[in-house]
C-alpha positions in Angstrom: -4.0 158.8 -61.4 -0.6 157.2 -60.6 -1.6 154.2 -62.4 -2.4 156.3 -65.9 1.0 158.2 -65.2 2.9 154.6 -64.8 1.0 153.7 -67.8 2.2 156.8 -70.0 5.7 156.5 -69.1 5.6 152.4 -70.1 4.7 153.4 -73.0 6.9 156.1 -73.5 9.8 153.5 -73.0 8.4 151.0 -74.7 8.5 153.6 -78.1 12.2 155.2 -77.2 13.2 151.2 -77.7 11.2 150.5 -80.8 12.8 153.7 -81.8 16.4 152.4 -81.3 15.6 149.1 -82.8 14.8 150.3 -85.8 17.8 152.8 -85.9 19.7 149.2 -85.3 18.6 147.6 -88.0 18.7 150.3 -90.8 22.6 150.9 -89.2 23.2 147.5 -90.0 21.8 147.2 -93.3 24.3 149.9 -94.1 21.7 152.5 -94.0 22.7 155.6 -93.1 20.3 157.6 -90.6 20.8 160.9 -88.7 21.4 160.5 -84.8 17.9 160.0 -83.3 16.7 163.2 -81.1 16.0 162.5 -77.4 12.9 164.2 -77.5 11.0 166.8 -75.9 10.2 164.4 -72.6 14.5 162.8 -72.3 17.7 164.0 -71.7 21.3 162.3 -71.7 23.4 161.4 -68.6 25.8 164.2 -69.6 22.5 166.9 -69.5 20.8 165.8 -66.6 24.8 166.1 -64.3 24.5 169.4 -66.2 20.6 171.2 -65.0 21.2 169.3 -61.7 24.8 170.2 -60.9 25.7 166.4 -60.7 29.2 164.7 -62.7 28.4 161.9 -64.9 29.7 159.7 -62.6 27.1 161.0 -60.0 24.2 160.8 -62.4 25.0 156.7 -62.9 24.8 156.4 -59.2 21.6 157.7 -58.6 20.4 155.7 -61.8 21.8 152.5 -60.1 19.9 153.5 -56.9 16.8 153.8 -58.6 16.7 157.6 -57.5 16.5 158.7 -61.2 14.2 156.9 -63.8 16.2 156.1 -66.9 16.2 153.6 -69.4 19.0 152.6 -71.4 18.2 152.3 -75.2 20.9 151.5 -78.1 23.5 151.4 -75.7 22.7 155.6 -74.4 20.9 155.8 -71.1 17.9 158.3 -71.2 16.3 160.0 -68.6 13.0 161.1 -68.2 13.6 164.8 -67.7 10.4 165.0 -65.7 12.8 163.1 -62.8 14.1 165.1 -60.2 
């Protein structure tokens, strides 16, 4: 089971940064695209501090601890929201 989970959320990372390569690319090509969503399954730093009572400040640190799964793609950090 943990392996299919580990799996999924490779995966899941592996898209967000196809995702933001391609917003990269079109941006500069000089085509305009809206702001990508997070998605159903992320969150930003700022939303995570926010549901888990944390500063944003706080949130980095447990990111740098690996206490908090998060990825960084086109320069914005997300966080799986599944993460406690």
């Amino acid at each position: 089971m943990r392996g299919k989970l580990e799996q999924h959320q490779l995966e899941n990372r592996m898209l967000a940064s196809d995702v933001a390569t391609i917003f990269r690319i079109l941006d500069a090509a000089g085509i305009e695209t809206p702001s990508p969503s997070l998605g159903a399954e992320y969150c930003s730093v700022k939303q995570y501090g926010h549901a888990h009572h944390l500063s944003n400040s706080g949130v980095m640190a447990r990111i740098r601890r690996g206490q908090v799964e998060a990825s960084k793609q086109g320069g914005q950090w997300l966080i799986n929201k599944s993460a406690k």
